[in-house]
PAVO-896727 format. One record per atom (N, C-alpha, C): y, x, z; residue in one letter. Coordinates in steps of 0.1 Angstrom, whole numbers, plus 2048, in hexadecimal, padded with zeros to 3 digits. Each point is the difference from the previous one (the first is absolute). Example, Ala and Ser with C-alpha at 12.3 -4.5 7.8 and 13.67 -1.06 7.14 Angstrom:
residues 2
7C788484Ea 80C7F7800a 80C809800a 80B7FC7F9s 80B809800s 80B7F8808s 
This chain:
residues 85
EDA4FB1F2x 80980B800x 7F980C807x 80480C7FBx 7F980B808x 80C80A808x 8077F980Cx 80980C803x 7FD80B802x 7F4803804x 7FC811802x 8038087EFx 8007F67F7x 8018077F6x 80D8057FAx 80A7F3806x 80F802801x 807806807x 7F980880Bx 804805809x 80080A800x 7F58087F6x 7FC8117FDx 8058037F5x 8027F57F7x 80D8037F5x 80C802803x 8047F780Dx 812800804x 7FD812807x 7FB80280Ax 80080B80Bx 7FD80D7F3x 7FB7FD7F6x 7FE8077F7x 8108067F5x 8067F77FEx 8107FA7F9x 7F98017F2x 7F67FB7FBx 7FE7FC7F4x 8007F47F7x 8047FF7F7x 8027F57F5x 7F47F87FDx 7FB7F8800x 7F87FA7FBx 7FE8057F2x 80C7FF7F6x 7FF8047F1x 7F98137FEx 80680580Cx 7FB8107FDx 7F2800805x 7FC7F8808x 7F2800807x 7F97FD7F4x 8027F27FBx 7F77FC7F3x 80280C7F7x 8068037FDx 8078097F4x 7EE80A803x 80380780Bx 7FA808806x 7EC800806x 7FF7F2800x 7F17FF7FFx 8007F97F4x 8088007F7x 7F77F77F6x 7FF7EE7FDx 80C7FF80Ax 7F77EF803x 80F7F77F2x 8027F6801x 80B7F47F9x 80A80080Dx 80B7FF800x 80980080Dx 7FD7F0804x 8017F97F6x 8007F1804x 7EE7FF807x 7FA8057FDx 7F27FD807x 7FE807810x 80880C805x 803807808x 80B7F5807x 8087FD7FCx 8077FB808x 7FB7EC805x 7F77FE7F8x 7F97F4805x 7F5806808x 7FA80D805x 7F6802806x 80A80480Dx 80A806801x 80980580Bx 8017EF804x 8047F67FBx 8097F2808x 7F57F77FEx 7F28047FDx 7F37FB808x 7FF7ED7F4x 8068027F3x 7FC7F87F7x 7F38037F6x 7FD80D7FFx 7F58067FFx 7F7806805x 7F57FE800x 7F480B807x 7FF8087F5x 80080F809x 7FA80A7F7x 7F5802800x 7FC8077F9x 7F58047F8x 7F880C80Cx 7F4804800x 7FD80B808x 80080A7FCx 8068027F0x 80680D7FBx 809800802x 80E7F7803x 80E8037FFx 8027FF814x 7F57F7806x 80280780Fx 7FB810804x 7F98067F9x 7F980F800x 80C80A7FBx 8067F67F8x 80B80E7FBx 80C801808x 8057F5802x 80B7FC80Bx 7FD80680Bx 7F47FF80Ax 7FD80680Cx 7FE8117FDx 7FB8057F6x 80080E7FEx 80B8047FFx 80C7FC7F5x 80B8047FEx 8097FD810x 8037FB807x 8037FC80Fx 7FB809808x 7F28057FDx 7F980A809x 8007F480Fx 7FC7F3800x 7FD7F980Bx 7F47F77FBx 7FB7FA80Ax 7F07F9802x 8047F27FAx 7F78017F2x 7FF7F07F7x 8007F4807x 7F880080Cx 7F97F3806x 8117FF807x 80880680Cx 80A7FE802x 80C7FD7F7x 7FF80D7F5x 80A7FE7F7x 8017EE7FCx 7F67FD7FEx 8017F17F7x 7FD7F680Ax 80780180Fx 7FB7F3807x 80B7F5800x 7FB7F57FCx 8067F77FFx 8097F7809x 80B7FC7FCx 80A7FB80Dx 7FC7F17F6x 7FD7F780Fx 7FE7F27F9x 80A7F780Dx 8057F37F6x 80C7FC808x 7FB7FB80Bx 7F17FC801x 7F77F580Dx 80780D80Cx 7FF80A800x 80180E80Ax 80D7F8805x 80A8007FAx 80F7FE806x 8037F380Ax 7F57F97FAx 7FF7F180Fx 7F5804809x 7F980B7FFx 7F580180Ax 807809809x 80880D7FDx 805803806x 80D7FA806x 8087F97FAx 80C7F7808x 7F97F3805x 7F57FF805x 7F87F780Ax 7FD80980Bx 80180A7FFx 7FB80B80Ex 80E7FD806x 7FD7FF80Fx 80C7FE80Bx 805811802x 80C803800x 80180A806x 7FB800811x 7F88137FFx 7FD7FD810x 80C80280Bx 7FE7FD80Bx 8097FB80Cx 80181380Dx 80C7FE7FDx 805812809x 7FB7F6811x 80480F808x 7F67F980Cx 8077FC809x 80D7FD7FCx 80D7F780Ax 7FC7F17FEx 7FC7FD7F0x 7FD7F5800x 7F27FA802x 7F6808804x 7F4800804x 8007FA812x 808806807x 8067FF80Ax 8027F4807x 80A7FC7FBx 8087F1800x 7F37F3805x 
């Protein structure tokens, strides 16, 4: 999945269907590159990051599920009442 990419669409309020419409692309192939069942192409990442006016390498970084147990294995850190004790 690439939320950076779902995220400049949403803060943007555009449609998936008008975006495709709009560079050119299949909505169904746009919408498998947005929910990270397809990799795009480095023509359809070049057009997406120009049309966005934001940086390709960010635009398309990938959220992988390993992140979600690496991060919910980090302990929250300790305020300094309980450092104290």
């Amino acid at each position: 999945m690439y939320p950076n990419l779902k995220i400049e669409i949403f803060k943007r309020g555009l449609r998936q269907n008008n975006l495709a419409k709009a560079l050119g692309l299949n909505e169904a192939i746009l919408s498998k590159i947005i929910n990270g069942y397809r990799e795009p192409s480095g023509g359809q990442k070049q057009i997406l990051a120009q049309y966005l006016q934001v940086d390709e390498s960010w635009l398309f970084e990938k959220f992988e599920a390993n992140m979600i147990a690496k991060f919910a294995s980090l302990s929250p850190a300790k305020d300094e009442k309980d450092s104290e004790s």
